[in-house]
N, C-alpha and C positions, 0 to 999 in steps of 0.2 A: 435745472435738475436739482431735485431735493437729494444735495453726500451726505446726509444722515441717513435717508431709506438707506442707499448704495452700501454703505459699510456696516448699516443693520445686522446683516446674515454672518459676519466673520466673527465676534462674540461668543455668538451660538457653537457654531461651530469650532470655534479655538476652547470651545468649553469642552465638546467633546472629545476632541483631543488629548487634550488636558485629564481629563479620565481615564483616556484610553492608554497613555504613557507608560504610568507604574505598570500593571500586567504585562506588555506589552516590552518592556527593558526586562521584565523577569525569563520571559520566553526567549527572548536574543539569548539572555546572559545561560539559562539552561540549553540551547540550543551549541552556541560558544563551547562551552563546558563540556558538553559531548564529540564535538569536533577534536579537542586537544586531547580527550580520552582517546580517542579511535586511534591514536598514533602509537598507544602503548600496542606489546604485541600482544597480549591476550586479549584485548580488545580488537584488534584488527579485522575479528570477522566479522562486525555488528556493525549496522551502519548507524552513522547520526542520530536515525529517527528513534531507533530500539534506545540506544542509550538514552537519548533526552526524555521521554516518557519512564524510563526508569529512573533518571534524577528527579524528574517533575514527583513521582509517587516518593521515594525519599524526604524531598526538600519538604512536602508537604505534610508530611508525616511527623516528621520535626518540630518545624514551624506555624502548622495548622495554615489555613486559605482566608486570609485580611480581605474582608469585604471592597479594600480602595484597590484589588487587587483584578474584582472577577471583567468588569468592561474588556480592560487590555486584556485579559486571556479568554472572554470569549469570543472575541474582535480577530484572534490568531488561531484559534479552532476554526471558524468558519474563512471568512475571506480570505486570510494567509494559508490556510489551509487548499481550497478552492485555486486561489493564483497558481498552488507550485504542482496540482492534480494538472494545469493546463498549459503550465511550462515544461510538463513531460513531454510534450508531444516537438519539442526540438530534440529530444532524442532520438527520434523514428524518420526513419524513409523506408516508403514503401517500396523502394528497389532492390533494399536489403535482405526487406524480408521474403518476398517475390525470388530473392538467388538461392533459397532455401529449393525451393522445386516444391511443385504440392503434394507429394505425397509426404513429404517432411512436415506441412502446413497443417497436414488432412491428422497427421497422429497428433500435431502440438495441442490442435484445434480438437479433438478428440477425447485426448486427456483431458484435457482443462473443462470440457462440458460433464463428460462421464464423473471426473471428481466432484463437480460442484452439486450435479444433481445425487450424486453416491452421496456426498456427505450430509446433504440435508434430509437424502430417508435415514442415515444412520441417526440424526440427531434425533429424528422423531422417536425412533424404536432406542434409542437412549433416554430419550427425556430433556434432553438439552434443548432452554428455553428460544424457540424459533430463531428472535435476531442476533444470539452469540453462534448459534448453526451456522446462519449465514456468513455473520464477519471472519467464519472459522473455514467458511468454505470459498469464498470471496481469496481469504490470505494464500489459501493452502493451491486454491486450482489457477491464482494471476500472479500476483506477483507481490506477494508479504505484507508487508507493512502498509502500503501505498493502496494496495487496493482495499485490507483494512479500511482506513479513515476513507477511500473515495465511495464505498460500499455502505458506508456509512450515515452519508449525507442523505441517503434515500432509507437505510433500513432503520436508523431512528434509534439504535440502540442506545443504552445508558455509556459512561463514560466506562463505568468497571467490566460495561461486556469489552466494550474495543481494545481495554487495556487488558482484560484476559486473552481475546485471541491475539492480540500480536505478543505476549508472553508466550502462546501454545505456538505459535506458529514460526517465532524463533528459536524455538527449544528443538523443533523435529527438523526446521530447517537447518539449524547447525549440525544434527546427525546426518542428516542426508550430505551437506556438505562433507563432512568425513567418511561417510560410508559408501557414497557412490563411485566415486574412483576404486576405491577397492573392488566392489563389486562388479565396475566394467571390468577391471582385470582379471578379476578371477573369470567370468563369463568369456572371454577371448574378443569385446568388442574391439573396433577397429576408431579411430580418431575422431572419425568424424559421424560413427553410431553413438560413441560415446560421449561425443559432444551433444548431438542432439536429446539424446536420456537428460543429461543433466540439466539443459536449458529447460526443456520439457518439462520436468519432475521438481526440480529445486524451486523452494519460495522467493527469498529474496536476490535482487541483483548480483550484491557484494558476495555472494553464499555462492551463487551460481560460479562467479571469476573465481572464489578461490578454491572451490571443487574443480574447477575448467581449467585452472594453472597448471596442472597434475598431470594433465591430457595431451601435451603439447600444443604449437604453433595452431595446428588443424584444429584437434580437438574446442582450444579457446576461442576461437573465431567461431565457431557452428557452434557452440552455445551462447554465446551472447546473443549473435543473430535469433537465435533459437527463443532465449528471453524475449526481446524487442517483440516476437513476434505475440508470443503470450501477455505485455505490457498493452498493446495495439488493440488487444481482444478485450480488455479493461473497460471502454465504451459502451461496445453494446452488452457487454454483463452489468454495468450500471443503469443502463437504459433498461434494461429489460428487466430488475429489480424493483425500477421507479413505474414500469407499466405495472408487473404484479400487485405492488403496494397501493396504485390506484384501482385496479382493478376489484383489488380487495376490501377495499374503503367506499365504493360503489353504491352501496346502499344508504350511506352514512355521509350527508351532504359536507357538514364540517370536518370528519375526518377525513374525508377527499382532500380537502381545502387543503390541509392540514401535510399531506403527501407534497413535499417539493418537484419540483422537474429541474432536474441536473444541469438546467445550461452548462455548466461549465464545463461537464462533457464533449460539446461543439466546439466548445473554444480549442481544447484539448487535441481535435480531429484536424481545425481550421490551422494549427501549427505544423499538426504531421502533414499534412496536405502539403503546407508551405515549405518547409522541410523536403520532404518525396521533391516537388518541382524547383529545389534549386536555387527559391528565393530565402534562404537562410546562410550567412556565409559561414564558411567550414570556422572561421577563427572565433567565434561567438555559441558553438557548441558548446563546448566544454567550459568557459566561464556560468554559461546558462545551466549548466548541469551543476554544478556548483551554489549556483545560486538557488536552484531549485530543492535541492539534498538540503542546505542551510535554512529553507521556508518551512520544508518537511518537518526538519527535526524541532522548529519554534514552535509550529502548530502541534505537535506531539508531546512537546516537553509541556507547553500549557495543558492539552488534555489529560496529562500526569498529575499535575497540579490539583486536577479537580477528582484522585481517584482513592475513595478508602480502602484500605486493606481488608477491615470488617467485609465490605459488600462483594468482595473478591473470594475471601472464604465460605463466605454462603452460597457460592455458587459451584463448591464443590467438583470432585474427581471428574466428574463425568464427562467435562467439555475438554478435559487435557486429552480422555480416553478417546473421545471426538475427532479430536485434533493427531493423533497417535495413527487414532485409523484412517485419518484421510490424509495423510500424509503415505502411508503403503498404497493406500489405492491407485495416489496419481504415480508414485513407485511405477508400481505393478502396470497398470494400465498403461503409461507412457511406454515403458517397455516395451513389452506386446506390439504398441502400435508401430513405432519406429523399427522394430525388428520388419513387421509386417509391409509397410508401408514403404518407405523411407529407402 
């Protein structure tokens, strides 16, 4: 046996590596960095992800983006990004969401489609360019941040659309978090209407719990579940994205080409799945959630890394106004439905 061929390929590869380091300890260290912010209290309501994409656009802005820099952080936008879309799916059991009862499913399920397609004719008849609609409608109708960048990987937008809607979509989600409690109480709902509203209606998870704290024992529990259940629905709004965008490229042999398929979507299912039946054990949730929230915010603080302020301002009022209005619709519509339904 020739151990020259044998040990040929590790070179290469230890090279890549080697590349891949610097960016890639930048993303830890911003990722890091937002975790020990989150502890302050006015920070409390933001998760990892939002803050690290807002150090990454800072850090960057300061220090300009060093070419021995972009490998490791496009290496954490995609695959580390990709890993922790698929290690969501140890958050889900489908027995959870199923105690909901389907008319509870039928208004989550409801809302989340009525907003997504509401907010993409309002972009049209705004003007807001197609895939910040999307990412703005993706964040506001699943679940924030997360389905941002997994919404992403199929609609192909630039770094300054993703980093506009998850700006737009934590700005209405922190209102929503303050405003919806008050609003169940003023309204006369009961714990577990009012739980469902919020899980329904609110963008991000952490936004959800601390609007759902407010609610009581009940109220907290049927929103989270509530969430999970709209997290779950994250697949096939990605899938059915990656169909339109090929669909849409159809005629145009290389821009087909050109259209991904979300494997990692499956992966994502093949967990909940595992999860639902049992074979995940209870004491590895919650480090996995952990470790998951930690991949999220690397991959986020890198794609901050790469966003200018200039191309953020040129893209003007319109997409916050976007973001503003589909933020009342899944309001409004969630409402209605869970009154109705539920």
């Amino acid at each position: 046996m020739n151990i020259a061929a044998v040990r040929q390929p590790f070179p290469p590869l230890l090279a890549v590596i080697a590349t891949r380091l610097p960016g890639l300890g930048v993303a830890f260290s911003l990722a890091a960095a937002a975790w020990m912010l989150r502890g302050l209290p006015v920070l409390g309501a933001l998760s990892p992800s939002i803050l690290a994409i807002l150090l990454g656009i800072a850090v960057r802005q300061m220090f300009g983006s060093p070419a021995a820099l972009r490998p490791g952080l496009a290496f954490a936008v995609r695959p580390v990004l990709r890993a922790a879309v698929v290690m969501l799916g140890f958050q889900l059991t489908l027995g959870q969401v199923a105690a909901l009862g389907w008319g509870a499913l039928l208004a989550v399920a409801g809302g989340l489609v009525s907003c997504f397609v509401g907010t993409i004719w309002l972009g049209r008849r705004l003007g807001v360019e197609p895939r910040l609609a999307r990412l703005i409608a993706a964040g506001t109708s699943v679940c924030g941040a997360s389905a941002v960048v997994a919404s992403n990987s199929v609609v192909r937008g630039e770094e300054g659309d993703v980093a506009y809607a998850m700006a737009a979509v934590t700005v209405f989600g922190t209102i929503a978090m303050l405003a919806t409690p008050a609003l169940a109480l003023a309204l006369g709902l009961d714990a577990t209407t009012a739980g469902l509203w919020t899980g329904a209606s609110i963008h991000e998870v952490a936004q959800v719990v601390g609007a759902a704290t407010q609610l009581g024992e009940q109220g907290l529990q049927t929103a989270t579940v509530a969430k999970m259940a709209r997290i779950l629905m994250l697949a096939p709004l990605v899938l059915t994205l990656a169909a339109v965008a090929r669909r849409g490229a159809a005629g145009d042999g290389e821009a087909r080409a050109k259209v991904p398929v979300p494997w990692f979507v499956f992966g994502f299912l093949a967990l909940a799945a595992a999860s639902s039946a049992g074979l995940v054990p209870a004491a590895m949730v919650k480090p996995a959630a952990s470790v998951t929230s930690f991949m999220l915010a690397m991959a986020l603080g890198a794609m901050g890394f790469g966003v200018e302020l200039r191309d953020l301002k040129r893209k003007g009022l319109r997409p916050l106004v976007l973001a503003a209005s589909s933020w009342l619709l899944i309001a409004g519509l969630s409402l209605g439905l869970v009154r109705l339904l539920a």
